[in-house]
Backbone as CSV, one residue per row, in Angstrom:
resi,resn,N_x,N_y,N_z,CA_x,CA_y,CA_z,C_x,C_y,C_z
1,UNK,99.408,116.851,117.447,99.177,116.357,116.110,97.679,116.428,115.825
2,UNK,97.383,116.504,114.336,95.654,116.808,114.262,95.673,115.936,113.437
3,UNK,94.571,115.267,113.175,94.112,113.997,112.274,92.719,114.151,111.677
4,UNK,92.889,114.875,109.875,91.056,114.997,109.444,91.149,113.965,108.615
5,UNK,90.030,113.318,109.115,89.280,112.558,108.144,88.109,113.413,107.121
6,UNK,88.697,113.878,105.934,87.473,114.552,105.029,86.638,112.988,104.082
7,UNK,85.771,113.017,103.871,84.738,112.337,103.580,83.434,112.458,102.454
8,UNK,83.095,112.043,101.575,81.912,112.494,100.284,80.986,111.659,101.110
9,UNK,79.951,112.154,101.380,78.823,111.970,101.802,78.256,111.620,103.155
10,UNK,77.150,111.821,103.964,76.838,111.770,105.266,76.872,110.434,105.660
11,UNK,77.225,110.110,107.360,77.065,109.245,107.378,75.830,108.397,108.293
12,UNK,75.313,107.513,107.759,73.255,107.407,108.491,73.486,105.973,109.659
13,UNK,74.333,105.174,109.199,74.145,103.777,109.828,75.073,104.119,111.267
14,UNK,73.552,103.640,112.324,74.317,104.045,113.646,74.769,103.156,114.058
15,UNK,75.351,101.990,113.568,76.857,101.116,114.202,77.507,101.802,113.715
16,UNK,77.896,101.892,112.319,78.789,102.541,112.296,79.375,103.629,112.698
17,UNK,78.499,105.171,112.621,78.439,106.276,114.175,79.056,105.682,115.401
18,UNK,78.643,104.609,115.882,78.845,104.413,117.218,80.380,103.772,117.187
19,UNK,81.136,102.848,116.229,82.069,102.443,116.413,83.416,103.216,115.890
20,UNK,82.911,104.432,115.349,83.621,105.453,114.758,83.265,106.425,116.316
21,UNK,82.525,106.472,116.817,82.407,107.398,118.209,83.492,107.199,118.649
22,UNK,83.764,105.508,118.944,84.415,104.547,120.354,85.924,105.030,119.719
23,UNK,86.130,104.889,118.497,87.743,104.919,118.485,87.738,106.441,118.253
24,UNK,86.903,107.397,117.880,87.114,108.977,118.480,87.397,108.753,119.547
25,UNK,86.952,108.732,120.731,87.075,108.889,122.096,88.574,108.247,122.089
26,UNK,88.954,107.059,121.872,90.360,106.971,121.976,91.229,107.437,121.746
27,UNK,91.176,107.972,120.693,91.927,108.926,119.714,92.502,110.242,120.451
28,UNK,91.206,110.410,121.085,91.824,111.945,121.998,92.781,112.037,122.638
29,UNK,93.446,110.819,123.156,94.503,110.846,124.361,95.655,111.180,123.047
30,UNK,95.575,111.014,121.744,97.027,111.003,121.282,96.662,112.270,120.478
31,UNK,95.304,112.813,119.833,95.792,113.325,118.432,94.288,114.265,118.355
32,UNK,94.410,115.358,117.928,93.327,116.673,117.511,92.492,115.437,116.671
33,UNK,91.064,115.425,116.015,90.768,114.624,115.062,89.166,115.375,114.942
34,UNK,89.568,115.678,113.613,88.508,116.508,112.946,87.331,115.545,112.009
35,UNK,86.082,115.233,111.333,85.624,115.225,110.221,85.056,116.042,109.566
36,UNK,84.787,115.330,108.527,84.928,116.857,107.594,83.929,116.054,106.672
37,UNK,82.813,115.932,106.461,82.036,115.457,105.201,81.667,116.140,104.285
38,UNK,81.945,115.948,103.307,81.248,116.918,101.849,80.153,116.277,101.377
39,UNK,79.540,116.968,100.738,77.840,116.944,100.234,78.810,115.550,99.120
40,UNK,77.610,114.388,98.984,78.379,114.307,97.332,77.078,114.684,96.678
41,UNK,77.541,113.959,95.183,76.526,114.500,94.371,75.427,113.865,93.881
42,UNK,74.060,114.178,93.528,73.309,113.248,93.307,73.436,113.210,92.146
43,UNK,72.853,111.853,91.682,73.505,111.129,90.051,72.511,110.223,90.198
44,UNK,71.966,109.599,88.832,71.067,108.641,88.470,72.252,107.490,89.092
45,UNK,71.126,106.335,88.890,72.254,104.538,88.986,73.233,104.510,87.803
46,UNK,72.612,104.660,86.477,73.454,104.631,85.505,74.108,105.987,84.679
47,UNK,75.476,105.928,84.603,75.809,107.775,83.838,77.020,106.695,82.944
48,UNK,76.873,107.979,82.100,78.028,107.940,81.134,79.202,108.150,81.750
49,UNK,80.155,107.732,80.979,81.783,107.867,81.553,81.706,109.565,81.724
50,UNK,81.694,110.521,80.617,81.507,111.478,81.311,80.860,112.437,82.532
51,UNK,79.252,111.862,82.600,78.853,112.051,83.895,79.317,111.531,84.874
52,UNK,79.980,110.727,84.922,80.841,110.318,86.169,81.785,111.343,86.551
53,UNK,82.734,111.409,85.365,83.854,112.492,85.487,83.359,113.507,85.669
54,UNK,81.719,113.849,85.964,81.669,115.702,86.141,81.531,115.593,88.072
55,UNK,80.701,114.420,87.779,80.749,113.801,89.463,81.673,114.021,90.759
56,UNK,82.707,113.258,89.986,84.078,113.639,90.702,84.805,114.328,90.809
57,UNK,84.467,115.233,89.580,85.167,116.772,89.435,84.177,117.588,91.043
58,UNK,83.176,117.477,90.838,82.201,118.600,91.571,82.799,117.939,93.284
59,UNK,82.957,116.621,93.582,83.121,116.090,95.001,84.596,116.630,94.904
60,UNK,85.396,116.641,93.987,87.006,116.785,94.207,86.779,118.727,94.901
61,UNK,86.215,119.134,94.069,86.081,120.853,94.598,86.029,120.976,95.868
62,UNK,85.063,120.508,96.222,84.558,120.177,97.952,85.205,119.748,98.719
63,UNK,85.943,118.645,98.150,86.978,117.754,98.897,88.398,119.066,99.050
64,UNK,88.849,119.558,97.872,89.900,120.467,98.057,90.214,121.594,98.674
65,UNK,88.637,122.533,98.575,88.592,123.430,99.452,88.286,122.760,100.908
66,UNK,88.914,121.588,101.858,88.735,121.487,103.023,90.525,121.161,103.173
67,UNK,90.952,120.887,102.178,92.615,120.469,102.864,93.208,122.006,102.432
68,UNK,94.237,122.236,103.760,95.099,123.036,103.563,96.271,122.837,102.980
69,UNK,97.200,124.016,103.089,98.669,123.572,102.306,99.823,122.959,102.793
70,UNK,99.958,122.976,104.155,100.942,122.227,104.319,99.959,121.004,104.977
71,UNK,99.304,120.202,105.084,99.101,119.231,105.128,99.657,118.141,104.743
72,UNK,99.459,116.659,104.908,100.043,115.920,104.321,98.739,115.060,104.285
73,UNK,98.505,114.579,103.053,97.131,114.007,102.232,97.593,112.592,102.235
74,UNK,96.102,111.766,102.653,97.081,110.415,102.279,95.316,110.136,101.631
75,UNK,95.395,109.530,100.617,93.721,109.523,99.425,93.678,108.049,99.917
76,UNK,93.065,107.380,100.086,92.340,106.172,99.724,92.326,105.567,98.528
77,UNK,92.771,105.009,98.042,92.649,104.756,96.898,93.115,102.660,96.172
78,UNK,92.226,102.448,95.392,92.540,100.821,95.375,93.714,100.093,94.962
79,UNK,94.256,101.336,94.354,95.788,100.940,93.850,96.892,102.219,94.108
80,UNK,96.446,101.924,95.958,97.671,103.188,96.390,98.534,101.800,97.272
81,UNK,99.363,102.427,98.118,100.704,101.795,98.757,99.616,100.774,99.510
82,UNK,99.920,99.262,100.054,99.262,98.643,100.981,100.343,98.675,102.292
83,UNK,99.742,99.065,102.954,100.750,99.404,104.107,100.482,97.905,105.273
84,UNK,101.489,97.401,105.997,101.261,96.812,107.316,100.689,97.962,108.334
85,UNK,100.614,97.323,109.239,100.121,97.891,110.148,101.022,99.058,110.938
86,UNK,101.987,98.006,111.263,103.358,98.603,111.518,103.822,99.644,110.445
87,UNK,104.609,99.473,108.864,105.076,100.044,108.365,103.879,101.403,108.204
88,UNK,102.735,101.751,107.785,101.790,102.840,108.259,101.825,104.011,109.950
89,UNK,102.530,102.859,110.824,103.214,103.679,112.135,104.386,104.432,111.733
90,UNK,105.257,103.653,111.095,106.439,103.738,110.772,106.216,105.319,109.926
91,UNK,105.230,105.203,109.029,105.234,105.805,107.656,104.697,108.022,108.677
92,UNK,104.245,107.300,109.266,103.176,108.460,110.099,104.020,108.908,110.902
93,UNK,105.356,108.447,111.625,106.290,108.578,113.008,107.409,109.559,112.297
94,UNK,107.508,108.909,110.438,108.490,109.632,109.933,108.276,111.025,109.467
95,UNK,106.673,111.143,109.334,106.486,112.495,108.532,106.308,113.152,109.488
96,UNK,105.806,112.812,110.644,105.770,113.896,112.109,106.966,113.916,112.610
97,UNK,108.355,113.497,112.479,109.533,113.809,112.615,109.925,114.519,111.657
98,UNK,109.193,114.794,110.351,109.939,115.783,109.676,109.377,116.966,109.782
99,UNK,108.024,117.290,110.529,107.677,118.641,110.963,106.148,118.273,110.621
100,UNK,105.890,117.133,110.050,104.440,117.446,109.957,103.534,117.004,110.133
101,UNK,102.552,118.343,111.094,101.769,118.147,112.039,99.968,117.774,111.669
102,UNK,99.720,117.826,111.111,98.150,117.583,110.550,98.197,116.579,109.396
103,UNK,97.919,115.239,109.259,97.578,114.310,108.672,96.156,114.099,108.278
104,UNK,96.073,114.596,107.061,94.684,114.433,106.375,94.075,113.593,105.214
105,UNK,92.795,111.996,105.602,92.761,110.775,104.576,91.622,111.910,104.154
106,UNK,91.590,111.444,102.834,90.481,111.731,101.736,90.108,110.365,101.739
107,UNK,88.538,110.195,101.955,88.009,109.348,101.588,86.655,109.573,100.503
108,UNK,87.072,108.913,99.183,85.951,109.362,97.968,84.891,108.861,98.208
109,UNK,83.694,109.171,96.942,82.419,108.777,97.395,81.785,108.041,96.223
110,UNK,81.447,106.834,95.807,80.853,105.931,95.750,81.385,105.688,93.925
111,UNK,81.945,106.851,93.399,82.573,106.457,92.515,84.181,106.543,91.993
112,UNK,84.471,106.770,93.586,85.891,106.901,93.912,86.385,108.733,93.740
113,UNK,87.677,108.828,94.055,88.335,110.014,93.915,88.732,110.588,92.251
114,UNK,88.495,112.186,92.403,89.649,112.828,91.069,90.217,112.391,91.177
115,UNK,91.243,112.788,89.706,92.449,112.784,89.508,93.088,113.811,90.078
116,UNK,92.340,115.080,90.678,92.703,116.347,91.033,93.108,116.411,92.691
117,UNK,92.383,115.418,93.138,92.599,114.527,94.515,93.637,113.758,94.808
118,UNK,93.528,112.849,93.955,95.454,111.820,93.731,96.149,112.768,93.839
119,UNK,96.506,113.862,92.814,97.164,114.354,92.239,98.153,115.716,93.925
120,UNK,96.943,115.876,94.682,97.203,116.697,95.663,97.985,115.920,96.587
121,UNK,97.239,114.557,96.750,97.972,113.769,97.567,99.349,113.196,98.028
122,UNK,99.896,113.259,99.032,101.564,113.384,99.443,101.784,111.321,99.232
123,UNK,100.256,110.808,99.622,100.483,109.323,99.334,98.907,109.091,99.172
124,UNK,99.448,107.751,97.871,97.964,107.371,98.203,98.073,105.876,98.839
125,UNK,97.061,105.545,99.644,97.145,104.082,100.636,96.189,103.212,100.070
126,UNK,96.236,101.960,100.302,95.274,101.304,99.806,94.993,99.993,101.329
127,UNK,93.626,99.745,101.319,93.463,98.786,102.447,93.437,97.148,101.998
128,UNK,93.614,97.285,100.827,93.382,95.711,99.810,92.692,95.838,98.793
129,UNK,92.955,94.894,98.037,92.190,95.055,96.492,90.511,95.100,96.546
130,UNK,89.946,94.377,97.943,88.700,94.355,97.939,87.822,95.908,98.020
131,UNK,86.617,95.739,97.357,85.982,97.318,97.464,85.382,97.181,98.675
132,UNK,84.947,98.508,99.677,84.357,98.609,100.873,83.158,99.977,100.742
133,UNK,82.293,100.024,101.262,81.569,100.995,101.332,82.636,102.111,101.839
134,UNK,81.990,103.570,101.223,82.955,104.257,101.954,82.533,104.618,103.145
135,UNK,81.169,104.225,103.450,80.698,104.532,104.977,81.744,103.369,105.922
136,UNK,81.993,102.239,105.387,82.263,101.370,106.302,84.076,101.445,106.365
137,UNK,84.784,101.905,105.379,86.108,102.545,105.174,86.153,103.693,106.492
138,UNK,85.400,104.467,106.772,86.333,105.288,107.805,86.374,104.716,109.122
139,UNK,84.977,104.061,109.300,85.350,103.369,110.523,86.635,101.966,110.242
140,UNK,87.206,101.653,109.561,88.284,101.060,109.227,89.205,101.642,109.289
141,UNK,89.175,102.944,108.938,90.401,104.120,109.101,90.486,104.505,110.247
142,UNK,89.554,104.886,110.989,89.877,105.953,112.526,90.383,104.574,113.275
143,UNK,90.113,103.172,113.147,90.922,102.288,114.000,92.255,102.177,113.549
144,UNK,92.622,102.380,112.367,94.125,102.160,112.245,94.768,102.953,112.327
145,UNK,94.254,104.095,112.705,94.956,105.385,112.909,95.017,105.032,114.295
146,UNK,94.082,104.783,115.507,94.342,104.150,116.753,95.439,103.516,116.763
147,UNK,94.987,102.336,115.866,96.295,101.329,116.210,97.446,102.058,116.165
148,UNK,97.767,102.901,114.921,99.065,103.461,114.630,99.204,104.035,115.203
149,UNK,99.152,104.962,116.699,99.253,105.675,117.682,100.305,104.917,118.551
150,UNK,99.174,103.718,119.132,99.501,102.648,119.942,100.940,101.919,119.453
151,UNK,100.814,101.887,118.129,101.982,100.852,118.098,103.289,101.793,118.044
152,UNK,103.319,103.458,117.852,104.567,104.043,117.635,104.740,104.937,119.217
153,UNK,103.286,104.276,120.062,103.832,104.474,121.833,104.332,103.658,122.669
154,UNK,104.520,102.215,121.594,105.043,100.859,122.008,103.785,100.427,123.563
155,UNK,102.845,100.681,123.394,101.355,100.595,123.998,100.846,99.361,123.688
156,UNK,100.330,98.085,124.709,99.823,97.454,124.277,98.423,97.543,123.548
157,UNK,98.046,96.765,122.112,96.623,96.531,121.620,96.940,96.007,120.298
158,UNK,98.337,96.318,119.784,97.994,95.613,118.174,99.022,94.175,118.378
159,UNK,98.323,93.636,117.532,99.149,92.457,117.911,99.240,91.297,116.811
């Protein structure tokens, strides 16, 4: 199984590097796991509703030319599915029983995802109504993708 995390923008803060290292390294015993960061874009503090939308158009391009076609996309997003911990094992155990092998999160960048992004996406997930940096979102992601390993190898750690 392969697991990309694609991503809008670099990431600088080395806890976070380092605790996104620790659950890479775990990760290996179950699953391929790629990143993938795209440039985002630079933008003043304040834009118009339309400069936003050219924003996310230009990160969605970047973002699209990195997912392939049979993939299965799951976007980030604040008002996608809130999954348990469990039902996200559940959700991941069923689509790799139906043949499919590469699971790829889009995570947007600072003014969230296209519509051209949703729109590709097989699901979109949500981690709670609260907003998170998206630097601090993947290291939130590569652990629950751990966990969700663990819990569909009936492996002790989530609990």
């Amino acid at each position: 199984m392969k697991i990309k995390i694609v991503t809008v923008g670099k990431l600088k803060e080395k806890y976070l590097v380092a605790g996104i290292a620790e659950y890479a390294k775990r990760l290996g015993a179950y699953a391929k796991l790629e990143f993938v960061e795209v440039a985002d874009e630079k933008c003043p503090e304040v834009l118009s509703e339309r400069e936003m939308a050219l924003v996310k158009e230009r990160e969605a391009a970047r973002i699209l030319a990195k997912i392939g076609d049979g993939e299965f996309v799951f976007a980030l997003a604040i008002d996608g599915v809130m999954h348990s911990s469990e039902s996200f094992a559940a959700k991941i155990d069923t689509e790799a029983t139906r043949g499919k092998s590469t699971f790829t999160f889009v995570i947007g960048g600072s003014l969230g995802l296209d519509d051209s992004v949703l729109a590709r996406a097989n699901e979109k997930i949500s981690f709670g109504k609260l907003t998170y940096p998206h630097q601090l979102m993947k290291l939130i992601l590569v652990e629950q993708i751990y966990r969700t390993f663990r819990i569909n190898r009936g492996e002790p750690y989530h609990k």
